[in-house]
N, C-alpha and C positions, 0 to 999 in steps of 0.2 A: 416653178420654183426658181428663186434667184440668188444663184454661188457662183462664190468665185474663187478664184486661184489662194495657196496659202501660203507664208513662208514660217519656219517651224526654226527657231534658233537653235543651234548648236555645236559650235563652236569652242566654248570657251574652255578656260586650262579647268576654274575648279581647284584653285589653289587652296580655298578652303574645307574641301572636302580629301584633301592627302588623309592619310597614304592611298584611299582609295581610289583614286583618280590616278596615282600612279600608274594603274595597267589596264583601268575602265573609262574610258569619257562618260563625265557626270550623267547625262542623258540615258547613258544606257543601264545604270546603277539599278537593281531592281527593286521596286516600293510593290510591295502587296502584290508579289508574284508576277510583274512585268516590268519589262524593261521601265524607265522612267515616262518617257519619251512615248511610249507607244501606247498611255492614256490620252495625248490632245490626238495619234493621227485618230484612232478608233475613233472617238468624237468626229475628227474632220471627216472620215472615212462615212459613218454614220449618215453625217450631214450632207453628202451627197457632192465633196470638193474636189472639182475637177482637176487639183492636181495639187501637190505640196511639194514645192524645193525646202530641202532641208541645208544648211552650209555645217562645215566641216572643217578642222582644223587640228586641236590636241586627238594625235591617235585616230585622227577621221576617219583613217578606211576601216575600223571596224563598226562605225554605221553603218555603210551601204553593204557590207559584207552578213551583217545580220537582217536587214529588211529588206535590202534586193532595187528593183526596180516597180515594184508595184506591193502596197499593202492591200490585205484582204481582212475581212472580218471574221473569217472564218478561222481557225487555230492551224491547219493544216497550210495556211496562208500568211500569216504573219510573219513567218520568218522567209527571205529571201526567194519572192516571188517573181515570177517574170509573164508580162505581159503575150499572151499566145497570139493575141489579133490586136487590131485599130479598136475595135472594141470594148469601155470599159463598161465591165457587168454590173450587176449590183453590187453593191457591198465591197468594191474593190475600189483603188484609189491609186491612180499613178503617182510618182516619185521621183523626184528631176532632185541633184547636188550644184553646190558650188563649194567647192573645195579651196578655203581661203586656204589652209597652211600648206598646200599640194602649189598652189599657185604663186603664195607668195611667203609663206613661210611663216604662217601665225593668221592667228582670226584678226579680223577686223574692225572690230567692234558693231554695235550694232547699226548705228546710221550706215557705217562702212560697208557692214556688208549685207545688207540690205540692197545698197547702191549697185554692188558687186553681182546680186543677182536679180535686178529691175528686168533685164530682157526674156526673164523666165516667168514672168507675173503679169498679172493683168494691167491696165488702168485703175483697177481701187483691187485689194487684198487683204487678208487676213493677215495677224504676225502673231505668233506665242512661242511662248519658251519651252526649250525642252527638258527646262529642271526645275517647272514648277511644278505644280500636283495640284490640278483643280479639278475634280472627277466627275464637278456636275455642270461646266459650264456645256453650253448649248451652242455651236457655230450656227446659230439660226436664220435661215435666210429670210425673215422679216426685218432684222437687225441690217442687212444688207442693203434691203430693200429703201428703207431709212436712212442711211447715212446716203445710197445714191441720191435720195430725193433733197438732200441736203447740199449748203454747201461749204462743210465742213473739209479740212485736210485729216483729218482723223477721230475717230470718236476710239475711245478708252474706255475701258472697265477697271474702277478702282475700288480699292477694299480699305477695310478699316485696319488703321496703323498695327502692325507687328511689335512685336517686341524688337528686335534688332532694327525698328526706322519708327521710334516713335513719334519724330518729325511728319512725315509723310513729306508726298512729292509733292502735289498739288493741291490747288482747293477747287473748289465743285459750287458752281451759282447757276439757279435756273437753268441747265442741261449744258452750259459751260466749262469748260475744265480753265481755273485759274494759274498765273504764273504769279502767285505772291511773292511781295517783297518779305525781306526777313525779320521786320520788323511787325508787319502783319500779324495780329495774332487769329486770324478766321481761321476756322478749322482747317484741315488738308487731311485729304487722304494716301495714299501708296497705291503705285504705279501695279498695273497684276498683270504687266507684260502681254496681256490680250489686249489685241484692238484693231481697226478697221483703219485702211492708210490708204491715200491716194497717192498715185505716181510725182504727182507736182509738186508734194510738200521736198521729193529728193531730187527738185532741180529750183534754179535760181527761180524767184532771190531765196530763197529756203536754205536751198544747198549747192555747192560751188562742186561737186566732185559730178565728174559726168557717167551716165547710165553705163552702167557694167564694168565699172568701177577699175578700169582699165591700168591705172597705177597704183592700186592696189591701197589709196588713202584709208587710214583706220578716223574715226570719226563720232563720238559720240551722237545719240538719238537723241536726247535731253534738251539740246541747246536748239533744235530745230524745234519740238516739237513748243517751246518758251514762248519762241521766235512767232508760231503763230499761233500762239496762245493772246498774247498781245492784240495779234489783229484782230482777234473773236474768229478763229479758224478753226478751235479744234473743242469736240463735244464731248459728252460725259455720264457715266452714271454709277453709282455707287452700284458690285456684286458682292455678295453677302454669304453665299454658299461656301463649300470647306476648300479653302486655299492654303497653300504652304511653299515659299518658296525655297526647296529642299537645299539651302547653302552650305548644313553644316554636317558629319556625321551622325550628331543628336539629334539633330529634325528627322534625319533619315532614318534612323533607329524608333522615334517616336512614331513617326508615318508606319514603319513595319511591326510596332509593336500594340498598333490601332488608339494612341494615343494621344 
């Protein structure tokens, strides 16, 4: 089987979800009786991924004080586990931080900090978010297998436009993901914050901020990911299972009301 390393976002304020975010980092908010966040590790945990950094910033320390050092699949394991040996067993999945607002005083955004924790990652990784809700995607390592044999700097899982982006992000040709102009009118779809990334798309000519992001530059993902759109770098496929990018207290309420 072929896994790899993941980085699991979470970081951000969540301005949109006040008052509740006031004394919870959105990730940890709980949809259908768990934390937010701790539907993609289960997944990752599942899939067999040799390790997940999660970043951190509004209120961070109450991630790592709730999950610990190592997640397990097992319920007696979920919350603030700690690795007994070198050994990871089945069903369990180590857990590395970078702590943007510990380090520098606020999250980074996501190129940012992404950059921030490159020395924690493999050469190609996993990224998802930790305030989406996708319960049925698959960290599958044939999907892995595939983008290594490629030579793409990312391949993306996109979904059909939301109500709050009826625009969408990109458009989708032949297993392409496009950077449309705006006068384009080919379809696009919306970004689902899953996707497969190699190291090199976060150094030149890509990205100018250097591995572990050492001044702490905040940076959008968007303009890189444009950047090698352009050259035919980066790949694609429409996911169609139940997504929800929990933004607002109403999606959250909806999500818990199985709606």
């Amino acid at each position: 089987m072929t896994q790899v390393h993941a980085m699991l976002m979470a970081a951000g304020r969540g301005e949109r979800m006040r008052p509740l975010t006031d004394t919870t980092p959105k990730p940890l908010l709980a949809v259908q009786g768990k934390p937010l966040m701790q539907w993609p590790l289960e997944a990752l945990a599942r899939a067999g991924c040799p390790c997940t950094v999660i970043n951190t910033a509004w209120l961070g320390e109450q991630i790592p004080a709730a999950f610990g050092d190592v997640f397990g699949l097992q319920p007696s394991q979920n919350v603030r586990g700690q690795l007994s040996n070198s050994e990871q067993t089945a069903g369990t999945m180590p857990l590395r931080y970078s702590h943007e607002g510990r380090d520098f005083g606020g999250a980074l955004e996501t190129a940012g900090g992404i950059a921030r924790a490159l020395p924690l990652l493999g050469p190609v990784f996993w990224v998802a978010a930790g305030d989406v809700f996708a319960p049925d995607f698959t960290f599958a390592s044939e999907a892995v297998q595939r983008f290594l044999a490629s030579d793409a700097l990312a391949h993306l899982w996109l979904v059909p436009n939301p109500e709050h982006n009826p625009r969408g992000d990109f458009g989708l040709e032949n297993g392409s993901a496009l950077n449309l102009p705006a006068a384009d009118t080919r379809p696009r779809w919306t970004y689902s914050t899953l996707g497969l990334y190699r190291q090199e798309l976060f150094a030149p000519p890509w990205c100018d901020i250097p591995a572990g992001n050492p001044g702490g530059v905040k940076a959008a993902l968007a303009p890189l990911l444009r950047a090698a759109m352009d050259q035919g770098r980066v790949s694609a496929e429409v996911y169609t299972s139940r997504w929800t990018d929990v933004g607002t207290p109403q999606r959250l309420a909806q999500l818990n009301a199985g709606t």
